[in-house]
N, C-alpha and C positions, 0 to 999 in steps of 0.2 A: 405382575404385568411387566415390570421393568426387565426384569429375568429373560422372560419371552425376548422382548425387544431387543436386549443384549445379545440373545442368542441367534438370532436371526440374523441378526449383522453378520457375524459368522458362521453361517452357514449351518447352525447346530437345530436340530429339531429337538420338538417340546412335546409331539406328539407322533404317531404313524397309527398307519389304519394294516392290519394286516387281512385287509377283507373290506370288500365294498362300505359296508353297514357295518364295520367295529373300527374305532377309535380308538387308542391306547395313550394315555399322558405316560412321558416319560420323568423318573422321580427324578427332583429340582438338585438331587444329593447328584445325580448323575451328568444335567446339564451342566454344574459348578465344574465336576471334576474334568471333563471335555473342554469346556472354556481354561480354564487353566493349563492343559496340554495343549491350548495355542496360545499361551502365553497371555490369557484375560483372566483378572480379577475380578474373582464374584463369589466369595466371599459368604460378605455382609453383603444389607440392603446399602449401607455405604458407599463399597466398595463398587456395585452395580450402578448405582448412582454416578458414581465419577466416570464409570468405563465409560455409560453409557450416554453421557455427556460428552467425552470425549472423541468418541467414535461420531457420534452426530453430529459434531461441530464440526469434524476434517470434511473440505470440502477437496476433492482431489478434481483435476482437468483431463488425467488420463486413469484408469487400472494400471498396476503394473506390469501387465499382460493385454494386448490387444489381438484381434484375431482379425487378416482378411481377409476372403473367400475369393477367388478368381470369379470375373466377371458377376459376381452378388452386390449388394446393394452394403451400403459401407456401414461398420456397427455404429452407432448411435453416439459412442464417444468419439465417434471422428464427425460423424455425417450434424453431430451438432455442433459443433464448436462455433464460437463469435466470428462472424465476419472481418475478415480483416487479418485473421491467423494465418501462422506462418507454419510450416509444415517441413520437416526434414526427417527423411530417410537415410540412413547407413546403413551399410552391412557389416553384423557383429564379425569382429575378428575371425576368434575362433568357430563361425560356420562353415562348415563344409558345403559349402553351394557350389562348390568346383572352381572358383576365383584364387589364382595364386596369391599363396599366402605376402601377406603384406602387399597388397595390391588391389586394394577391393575397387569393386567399380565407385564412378562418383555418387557421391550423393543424389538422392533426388529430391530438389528443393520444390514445396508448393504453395501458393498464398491465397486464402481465401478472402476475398476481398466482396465487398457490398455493391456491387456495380450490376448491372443487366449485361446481357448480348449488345455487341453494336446494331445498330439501327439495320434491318431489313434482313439481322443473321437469327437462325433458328433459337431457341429458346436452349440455354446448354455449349453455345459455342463461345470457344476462349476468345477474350480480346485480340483483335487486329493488334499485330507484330509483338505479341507474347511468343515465345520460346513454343509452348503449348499450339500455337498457332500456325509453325514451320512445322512443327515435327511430331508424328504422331508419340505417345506414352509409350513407354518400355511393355515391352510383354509379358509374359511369365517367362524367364529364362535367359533375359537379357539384361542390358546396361543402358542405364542412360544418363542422359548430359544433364545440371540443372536445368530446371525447366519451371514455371511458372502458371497456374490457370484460374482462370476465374469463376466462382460459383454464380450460379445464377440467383435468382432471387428464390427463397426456401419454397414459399408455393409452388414453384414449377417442379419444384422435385420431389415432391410428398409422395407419387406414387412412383418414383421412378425404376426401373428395374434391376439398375444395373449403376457402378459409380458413377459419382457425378463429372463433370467436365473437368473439375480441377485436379482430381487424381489420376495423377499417373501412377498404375500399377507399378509396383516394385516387381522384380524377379521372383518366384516361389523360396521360401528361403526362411530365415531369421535372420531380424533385423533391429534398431534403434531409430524408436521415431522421436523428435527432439518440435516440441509444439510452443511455440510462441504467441500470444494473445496481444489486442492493437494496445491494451491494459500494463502491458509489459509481463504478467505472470507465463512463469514458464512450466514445462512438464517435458520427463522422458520415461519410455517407457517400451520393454520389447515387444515388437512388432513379427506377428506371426503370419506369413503370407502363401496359403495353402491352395492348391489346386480345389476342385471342389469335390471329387471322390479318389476314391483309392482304385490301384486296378483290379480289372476283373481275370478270374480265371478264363483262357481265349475258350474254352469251350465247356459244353457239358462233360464230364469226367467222371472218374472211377480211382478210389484208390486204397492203398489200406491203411489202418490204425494201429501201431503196434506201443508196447512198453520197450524203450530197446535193452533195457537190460536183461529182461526177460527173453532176448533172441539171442540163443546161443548155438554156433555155427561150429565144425569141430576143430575151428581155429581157434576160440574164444578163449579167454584168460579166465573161464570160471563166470562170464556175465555175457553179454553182447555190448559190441562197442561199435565204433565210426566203421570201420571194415565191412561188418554184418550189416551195417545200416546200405553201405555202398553195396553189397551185393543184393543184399533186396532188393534195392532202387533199382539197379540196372535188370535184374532180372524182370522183375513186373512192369517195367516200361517195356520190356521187348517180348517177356512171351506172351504176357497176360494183356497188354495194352493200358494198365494204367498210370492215372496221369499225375499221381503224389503218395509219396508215405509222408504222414502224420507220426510224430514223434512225442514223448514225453518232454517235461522242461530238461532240457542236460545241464540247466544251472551249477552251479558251485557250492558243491555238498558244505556243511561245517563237519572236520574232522572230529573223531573222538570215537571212544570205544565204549559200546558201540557206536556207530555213527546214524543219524536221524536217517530213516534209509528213502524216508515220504520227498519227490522230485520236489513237490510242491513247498514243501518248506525250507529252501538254501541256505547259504553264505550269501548270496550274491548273486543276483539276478542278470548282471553284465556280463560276467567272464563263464565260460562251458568249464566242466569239470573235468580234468585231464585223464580221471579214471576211464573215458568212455575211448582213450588214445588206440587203437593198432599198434602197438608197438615195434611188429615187423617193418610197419609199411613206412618208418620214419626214416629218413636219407641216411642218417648216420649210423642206425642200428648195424648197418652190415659193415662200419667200418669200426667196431668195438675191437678192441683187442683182447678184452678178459671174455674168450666164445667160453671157455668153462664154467664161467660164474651165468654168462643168460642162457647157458645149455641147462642148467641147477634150475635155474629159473621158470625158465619155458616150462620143463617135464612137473615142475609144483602146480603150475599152471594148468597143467594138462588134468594132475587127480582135480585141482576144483572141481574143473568141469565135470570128469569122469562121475566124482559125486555129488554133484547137481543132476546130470541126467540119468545116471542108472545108480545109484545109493542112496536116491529120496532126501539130499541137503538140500537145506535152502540157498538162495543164493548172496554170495557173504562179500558185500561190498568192502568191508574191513579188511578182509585177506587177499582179496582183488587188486586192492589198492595198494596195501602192502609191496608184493611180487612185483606190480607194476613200479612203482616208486625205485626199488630197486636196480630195476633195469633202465628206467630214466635215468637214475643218476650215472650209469656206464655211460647211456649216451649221449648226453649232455657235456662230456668228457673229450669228445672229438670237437677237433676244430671244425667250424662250418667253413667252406668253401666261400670265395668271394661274392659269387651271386647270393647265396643262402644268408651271407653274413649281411650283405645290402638290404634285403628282402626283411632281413629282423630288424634292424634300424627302421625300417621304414614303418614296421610296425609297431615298434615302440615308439616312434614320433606321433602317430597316428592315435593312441592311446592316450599317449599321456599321463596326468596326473594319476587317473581313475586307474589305471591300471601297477601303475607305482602304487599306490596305498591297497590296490587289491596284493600285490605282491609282497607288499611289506606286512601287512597285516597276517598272511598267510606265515609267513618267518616269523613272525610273533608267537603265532599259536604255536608252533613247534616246539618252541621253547615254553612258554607260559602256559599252555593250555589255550582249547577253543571258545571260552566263553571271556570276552573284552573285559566286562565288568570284575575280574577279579585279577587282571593284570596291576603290577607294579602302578601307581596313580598316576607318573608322568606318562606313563605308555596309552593311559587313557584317551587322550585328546592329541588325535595321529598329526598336531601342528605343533607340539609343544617341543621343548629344546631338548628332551631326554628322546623321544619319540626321534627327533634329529638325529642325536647319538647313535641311536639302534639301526636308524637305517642304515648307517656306514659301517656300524660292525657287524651288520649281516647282509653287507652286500654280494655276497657269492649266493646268501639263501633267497634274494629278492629276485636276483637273476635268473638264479634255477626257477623262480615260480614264475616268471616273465615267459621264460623259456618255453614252461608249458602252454601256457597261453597260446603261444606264435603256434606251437607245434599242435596245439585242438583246433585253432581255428585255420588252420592249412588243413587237415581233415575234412574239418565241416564245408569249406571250401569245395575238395575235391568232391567230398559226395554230394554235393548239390548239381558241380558238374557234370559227371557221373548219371545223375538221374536226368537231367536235360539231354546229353549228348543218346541216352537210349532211346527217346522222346517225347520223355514226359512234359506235359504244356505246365503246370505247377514245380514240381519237385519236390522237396521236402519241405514240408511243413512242422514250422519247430513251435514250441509251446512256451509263454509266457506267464508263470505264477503270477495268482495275486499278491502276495508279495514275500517277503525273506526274516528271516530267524533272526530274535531279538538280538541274539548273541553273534553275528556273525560279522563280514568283511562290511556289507553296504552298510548296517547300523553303525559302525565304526567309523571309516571314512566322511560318511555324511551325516552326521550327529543331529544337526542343527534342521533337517529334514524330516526327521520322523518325529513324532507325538509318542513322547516315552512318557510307558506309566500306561499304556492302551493298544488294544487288540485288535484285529478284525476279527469280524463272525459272521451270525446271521440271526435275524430275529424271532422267536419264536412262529411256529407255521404249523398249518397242518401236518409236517409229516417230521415235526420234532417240534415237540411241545417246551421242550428247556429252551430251546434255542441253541447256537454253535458257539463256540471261541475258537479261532485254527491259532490261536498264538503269534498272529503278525503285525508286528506294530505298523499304522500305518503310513503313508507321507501326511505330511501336514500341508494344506492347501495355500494357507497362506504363503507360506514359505516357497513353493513351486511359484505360485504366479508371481514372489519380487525375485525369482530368479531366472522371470524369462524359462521355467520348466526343464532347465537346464541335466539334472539327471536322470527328467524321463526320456528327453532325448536324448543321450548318449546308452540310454539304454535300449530306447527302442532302434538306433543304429546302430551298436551290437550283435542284436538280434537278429536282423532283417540284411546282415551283410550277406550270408551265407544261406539265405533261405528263399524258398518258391513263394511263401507265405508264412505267415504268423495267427496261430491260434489265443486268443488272449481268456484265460481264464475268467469265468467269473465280469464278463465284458459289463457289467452292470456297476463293476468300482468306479468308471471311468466318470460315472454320472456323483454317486455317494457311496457310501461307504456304514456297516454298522459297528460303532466303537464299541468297545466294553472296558470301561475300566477296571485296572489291575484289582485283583482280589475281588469281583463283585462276578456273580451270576451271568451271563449274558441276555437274560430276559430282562435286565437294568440299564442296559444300552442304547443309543440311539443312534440314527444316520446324521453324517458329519456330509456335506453337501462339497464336492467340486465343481470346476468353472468348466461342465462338460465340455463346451464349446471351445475351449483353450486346449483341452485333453485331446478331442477330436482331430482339431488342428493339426496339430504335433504329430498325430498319428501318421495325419489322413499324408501330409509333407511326407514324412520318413518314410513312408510306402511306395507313395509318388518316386522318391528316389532309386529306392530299391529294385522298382518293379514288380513288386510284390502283392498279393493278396491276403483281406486279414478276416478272418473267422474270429466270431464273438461267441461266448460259451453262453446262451441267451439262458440258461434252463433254470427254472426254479421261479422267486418271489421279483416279477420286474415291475418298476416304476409306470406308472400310463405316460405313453411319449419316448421312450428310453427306444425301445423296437423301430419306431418310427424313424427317429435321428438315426440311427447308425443305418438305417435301410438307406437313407439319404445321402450318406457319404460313402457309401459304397461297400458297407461293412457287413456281411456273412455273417447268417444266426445259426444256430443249432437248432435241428429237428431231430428228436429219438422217436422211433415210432410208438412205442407204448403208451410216449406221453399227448402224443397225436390223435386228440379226440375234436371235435366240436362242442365244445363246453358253454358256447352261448346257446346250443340247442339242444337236442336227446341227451348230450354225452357220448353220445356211438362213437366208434372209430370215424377218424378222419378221411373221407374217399381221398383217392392219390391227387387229383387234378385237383383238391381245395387244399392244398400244401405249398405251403410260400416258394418261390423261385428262389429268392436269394441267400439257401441257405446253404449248410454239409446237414442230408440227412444219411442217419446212422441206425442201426438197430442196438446198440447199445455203447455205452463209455468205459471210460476203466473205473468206475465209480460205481457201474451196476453191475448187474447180473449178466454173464456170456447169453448169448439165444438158445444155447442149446437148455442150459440151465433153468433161462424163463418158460422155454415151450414146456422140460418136465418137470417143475416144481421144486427143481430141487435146491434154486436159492430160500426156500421157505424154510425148508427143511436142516438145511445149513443156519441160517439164523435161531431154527430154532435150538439146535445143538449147541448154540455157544448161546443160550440164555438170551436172545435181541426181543423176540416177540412180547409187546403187551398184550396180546390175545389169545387165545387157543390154538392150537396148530389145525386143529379140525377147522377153525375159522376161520386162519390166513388163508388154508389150503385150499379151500373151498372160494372164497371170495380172487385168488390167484385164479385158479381154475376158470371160474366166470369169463373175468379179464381174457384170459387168453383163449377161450371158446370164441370170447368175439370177435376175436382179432382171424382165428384160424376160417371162423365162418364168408365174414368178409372175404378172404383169399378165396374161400371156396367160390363164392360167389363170383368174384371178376376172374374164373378161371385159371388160377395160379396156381392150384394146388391141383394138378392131375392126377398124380398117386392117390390122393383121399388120405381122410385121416389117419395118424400112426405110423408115421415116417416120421421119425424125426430130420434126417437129412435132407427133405424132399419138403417140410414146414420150411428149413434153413434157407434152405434155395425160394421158397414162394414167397418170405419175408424179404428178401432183398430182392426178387422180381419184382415185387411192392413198390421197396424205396426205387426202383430205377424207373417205375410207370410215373414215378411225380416226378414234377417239373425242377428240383431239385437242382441248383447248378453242379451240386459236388457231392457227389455218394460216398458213404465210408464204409470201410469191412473190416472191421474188429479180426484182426488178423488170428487171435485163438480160436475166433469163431470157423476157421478152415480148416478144422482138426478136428472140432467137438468141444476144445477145452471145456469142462465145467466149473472152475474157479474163478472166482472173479479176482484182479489182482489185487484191489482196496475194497475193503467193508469198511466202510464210512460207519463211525460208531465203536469199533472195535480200538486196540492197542496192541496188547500182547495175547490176548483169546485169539488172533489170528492174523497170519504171517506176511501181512498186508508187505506189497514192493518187492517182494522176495521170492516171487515162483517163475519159474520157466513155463513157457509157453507147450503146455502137455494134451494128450489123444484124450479122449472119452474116458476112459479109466485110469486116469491121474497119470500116468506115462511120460516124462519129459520128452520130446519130439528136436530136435537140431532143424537149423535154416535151410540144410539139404533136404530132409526130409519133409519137411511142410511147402518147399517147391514142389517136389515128387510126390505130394499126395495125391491120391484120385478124387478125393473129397474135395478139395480146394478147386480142382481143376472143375470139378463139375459143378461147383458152384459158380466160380470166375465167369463160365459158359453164359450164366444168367445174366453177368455183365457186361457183355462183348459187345460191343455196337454190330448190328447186323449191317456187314456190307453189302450194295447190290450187287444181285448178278452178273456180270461181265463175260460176254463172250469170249471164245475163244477167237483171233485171228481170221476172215475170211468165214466166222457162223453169224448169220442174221438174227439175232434177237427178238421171238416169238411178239 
């Protein structure tokens, strides 16, 4: 029982239901070891004893995280406080809320005092000649002078809608609220001050989904990079009309031979991976003076590719990156010109820290190897005085990795612009892993953040009875909320600098999380609980800023309520059509008009199966070849079949399918006719799906049985296909037709309209 109680305190469950009506205790070996990766002893029953004495005795006045919502009613550690508290607002230094630096606005001072309205004023109105009383509260976006207000008496505010009279909103922002009680106890604690949703995409839209390394253009270094991404963009903004490509995470591979090739699993979830550089399109490239040595270069570059698209290789992030590296270092060689040179200061002021120990850590591994934990010991702890040492004598290698930094995210930059200037209302939409490689830059720099010794996964389910481990260890929540969240956002400002929106994987960590301790099964794990509402926050601000919209990867095992909140702040679920049934009724397929508005619906991800492959069975068939199936193949094949009988009939039905059965291209097309009849704000199109590809590019489940991250985007018979050619397809084209917005009629000049 104590265990329990202990656990709860933080956030640890003791039990989950994976099904209405099933219950699961989670083993007590399991709770111990999670409590102790947030730094709680438990042991002994002792040991649970003292924590849990300890924990119930701290009485705190604030969290060290609070959240306010614009125009919402104030969380309950403000909206209770004693009568009589004093209240002060700052703006943290280092936030970017647009306030020059060293200059933040003033403070906002507030006092809650035990006093009514003056005689004959409404119930909520500040005292005659309080500060609060001349001048109305700061808004979202602005500054204000100290100011002072008076709460009313708590009854009147019990159901009230909106804050009370004594708050004067802060700016949207992050901030330090510094609380003082008439008792003299004091509290501070950061203060998160959010709009109340994120923006919305301005219209219903169309756009597509690609892996970009798997787009290779007949520029490409052997992969697809920023270039390929920019010429999509522009191209399907202006011939096709849509309104975003959707992109894999371009995070921060960890180096090594080979190197982990899965986007999903980084170095480093802040910094983009320089491998995905154009290396023509960089200023200095054409002012190199050894043209011999990138002329070598280039033409190496050229066979990758050569045997990526007609010699059936896979595609080899390791020799990509090579070649590239190479040619970097030529052009990092030229001096930058004064504006270019300003422009990199600016963005290394901009950076900062995070980006110094991303660069230094990366000169680390060049030398030592990619995995921290086997480095020299002083080089362990990125604040220690050897760790000091190293930066200074590899300060040419820190530079250079600075360097590429500035020179990814002036890419990612341009193609965002890029897609906006063709007219796309989103743009590119980048993707945000659940999280990063034990061994890599973010576990390194931020140590004291993650919960080592523990994994993310997922819990055993219907449709993997072990349950998962991806190998990521995850943030420790404690630690985020007494840091004011401080590395989620800078990472989700990263991210969202250079983007139309943000896809956040897996948007269900935001709530909990399921740990698995090191060496144990993942059916031994349990969910580790965050302060969603702090998470949200953080988000919902850094989007606000951005102007951005953010898609949540809803799919799979979610909490009751989880859908709900992110509906609320504005946050985009995912709909795959296959999974799109009515499950509280027949099971049938989902009719189009009973499908949520707020989502990106898709016919598939890079996790399933292409359409062309679901319509003819032949991801069954594929599984069954590398040994996946528990069941007969007569069995999958037939209970597949079923599935997609009903789905095809359905189309028959609402008229979508005019050719009739046994087209496959003409299924393609009535399946995304589908997704565009629902009310869907954002449709997606699995861009191999506009060729036929039959591969899917990750089999979830597999390793080395299959070449998961590694294929180019190829025709109906395995074929590699280039960015030119999947423009010029006819296949694509008559598909795209399905999603053109029909414009009306418009006469001609001097014709009257029938």
């Amino acid at each position: 029982m104590g265990l329990s109680r202990l656990a709860a305190l933080h956030g640890v469950a003791t039990s989950y239901s994976p099904s209405p009506d099933v219950t699961v205790s989670v083993p007590d070996d399991t709770v111990i070891a999670v409590l102790a990766a947030l730094g709680v002893d438990a042991g002994t029953p002792a040991d649970v004893r003292k924590c849990l004495a300890a924990a119930e005795s701290r009485s705190r006045l604030l969290p060290p995280t609070v959240v306010v919502w614009a125009g919402e009613p104030l969380p309950s550690a403000l909206a209770g406080l004693p009568p009589g508290s004093t209240v002060t607002v700052e703006p943290e230094p280092s936030d970017s809320s647009g306030h020059p630096a060293g200059r933040p606005p003033a403070p906002l001072s507030m006092r809650a005092r035990a006093a009514g309205p003056a005689p004959g004023a409404p119930a909520g109105s500040p005292a005659p000649g309080s500060p609060a009383a001349d001048a109305p509260g700061a808004a979202p976006g602005e500054t204000a002078e100290t100011a002072e207000g008076v709460v009313p008496p708590r009854g009147d505010e019990a159901a009230a809608p909106a804050p009370p009279a004594w708050w004067i909103p802060p700016p949207h922002g992050v901030h330090r609220i510094h609380v003082r009680t008439p008792d003299n106890r004091r509290a501070t604690a950061t203060l998160v001050a959010a709009p109340p949703r994120v923006p919305q995409p301005p219209e219903r839209t169309h756009g597509f989904l690609v892996q970009l390394y798997s787009l290779l253009s007949a520029r490409s270094w052997g992969m697809g990079d920023l270039g390929d991404l920019t010429d999509l963009a522009v191209w399907a903004g202006r011939s096709v009309g849509s309104g975003f490509v959707q992109v894999n995470p371009l995070h921060a591979a960890v180096p090594g031979k080979p190197t982990d090739p899965s986007p999903y699993r980084p170095s480093s979830r802040r910094f983009p991976d320089p491998v995905h550089l154009h290396v023509e399109s960089i200023p200095e490239y054409g002012h190199v003076r050894d043209r011999a040595t990138l002329d070598d270069l280039r033409q190496d570059a050229a066979a990758l590719s050569e045997a990526v698209l007609n010699k059936g290789a896979l595609i080899d992030r390791d020799a990509v990156w090579e070649l590239k590296r190479q040619a970097l270092e030529l052009v990092v060689q030229v001096p930058l010109t004064p504006g270019r040179r300003a422009d990199y200061c600016d963005f290394l002021a901009e950076q900062g820290q995070a980006l110094e120990d991303h660069a230094l850590w990366c000169a680390l591994a060049e030398v030592h190897g990619p995995d921290w934990h086997t480095w020299p010991e002083a080089l362990r702890d990125p604040r220690s005085p050897g760790t000091s040492r190293a930066r200074s004598e590899l300060l040419d290698r820190v530079d250079f990795h600075c360097r590429l930094a500035w020179l990814t995210a002036g890419q990612l930059a341009a193609a965002q612009r890029a897609a906006e200037d063709a007219g796309m209302g989103v743009g590119i939409v980048h993707d945000l892993a659940v999280g990063v490689h034990p061994a890599g830059a973010d576990t390194w720099s931020q140590q004291e953040a993650f919960a080592h010794g523990m994994s993310v996964g997922a819990p055993p389910d219907a449709f993997n009875a072990r349950g998962q481990d991806w190998g990521l260890p995850p943030w420790r929540p404690d630690v985020l909320a007494a840091t004011g969240y401080a590395a989620y956002r800078g990472l989700l400002r990263g991210l969202l600098a250079h983007a139309g929106a943000l896809r956040i994987d897996h948007v269900m960590g935001l709530f909990r999380l399921w740990w698995v301790p090191e060496g144990r099964p993942p059916t031994d794990g349990t969910y580790v609980a965050y302060d969603a509402e702090a998470m949200l926050a953080v988000l919902v601000l850094e989007a606000h800023r951005a102007g951005a919209a953010v898609v949540g990867e809803d799919l799979g095992t979610v909490a009751p309520g989880v859908r709900e909140a992110l509906a609320r702040r504005g946050v985009l679920g995912t709909s795959v059509l296959w999974f799109e049934r009515d499950w509280e009724g027949d099971g049938r397929p989902l009719a189009p008009e009973k499908w949520r508005r707020d989502c990106l619906a898709t016919a598939t991800t890079h996790d399933l199966p292409s359409t062309a492959a679901r319509l003819t069975g032949d991801h069954v068939t594929l599984r069954h070849r590398l040994g996946l199936l528990t069941r007969s193949l007569e069995e999958e094949l037939t209970e597949d079949a079923t599935d997609t009988a009903e789905w095809l009939a359905l189309l028959a039905r609402l008229r979508m399918l005019p050719e009739g059965d046994g087209d496959e291209e003409a299924a393609v097309r009535a399946v995304h006719r589908f997704l565009r009849r629902t009310p869907a704000r954002m449709t997606g199109v699995w861009l191999p799906d506009t060729v036929g590809d039959r591969r899917p590019q990750n089999l979830p489940g597999t390793w080395d049985q299959y070449p998961n991250w590694r294929l180019p985007i190829a025709d109906p018979e395995g074929h590699p296909v280039t960015l030119e050619e999947i423009t010029a397809s006819p296949r694509l084209h008559a598909l795209m037709e399905v999603l053109r917005p029909r414009k009306p009629h418009t006469a001609p000049p001097g014709e009257r309209r029938p």
